[in-house]
N, C-alpha and C positions, 0 to 999 in steps of 0.2 A: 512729829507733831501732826496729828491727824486732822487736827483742824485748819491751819495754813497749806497741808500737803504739801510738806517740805520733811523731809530728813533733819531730826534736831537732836539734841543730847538726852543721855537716856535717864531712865527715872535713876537715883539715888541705890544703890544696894540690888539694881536687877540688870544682871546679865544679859539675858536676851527678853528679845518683846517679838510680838506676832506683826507679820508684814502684811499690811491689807491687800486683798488684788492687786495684782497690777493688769492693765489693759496692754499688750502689746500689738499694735498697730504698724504695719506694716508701711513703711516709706522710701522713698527716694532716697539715697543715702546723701547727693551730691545737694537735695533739696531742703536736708536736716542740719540744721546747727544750735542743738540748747545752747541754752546760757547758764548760769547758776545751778551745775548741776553735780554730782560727784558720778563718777564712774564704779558704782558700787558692785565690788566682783560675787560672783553667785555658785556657793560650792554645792557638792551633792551630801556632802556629810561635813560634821564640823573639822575633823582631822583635814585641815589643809594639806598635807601631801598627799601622793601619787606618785606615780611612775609617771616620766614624761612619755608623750607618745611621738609621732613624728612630727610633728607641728609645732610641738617644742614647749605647750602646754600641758599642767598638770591631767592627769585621769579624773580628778576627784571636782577641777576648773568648769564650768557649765557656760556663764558669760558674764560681761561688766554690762551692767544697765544701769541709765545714768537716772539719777536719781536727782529730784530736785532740793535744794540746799540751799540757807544764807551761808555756809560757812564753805572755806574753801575746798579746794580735793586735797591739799595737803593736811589739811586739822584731820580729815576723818581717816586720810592714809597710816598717821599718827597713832590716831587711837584703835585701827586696826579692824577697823566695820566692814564685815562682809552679810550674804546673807546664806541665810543654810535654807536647800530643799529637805534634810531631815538634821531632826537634832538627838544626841547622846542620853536623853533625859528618858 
């Protein structure tokens, strides 16, 4: 929902939608605590595998940026929302 700038349910019949900006801002980690937010993971292509590397995450994994949301981290774990840096299309 671009208007509230929150993470909402998606239109009807489409798949994917374009992620506006995001501003990432450098912080204190011990300083940072969102609230309502989903930890939305960020792949490099839509095919979620990889080969794990030593770290014990996926190759194809980039990171989880938390994303702000009325709905919990388990609703959108559920329906499976990630975000892709390229898409299949």
């Amino acid at each position: 929902n671009r208007n509230a700038m929150k993470m909402d349910e998606s239109t009807p019949r489409v798949l994917l939608d374009v992620m506006p900006c995001i501003w990432l801002k450098p912080v204190i980690t011990a300083d940072y605590h969102p609230t309502s937010v989903y930890d939305c993971p960020l792949y490099k292509t839509s095919i979620r595998a990889g080969t794990l590397s030593t770290t014990g995450h996926s190759t194809n994994f980039v990171v989880a940026l938390p994303i702000p949301t009325s709905s919990s981290q388990d609703h959108w774990i559920r329906r499976g929302c990630a975000m892709l840096c390229m898409t299949n299309e």
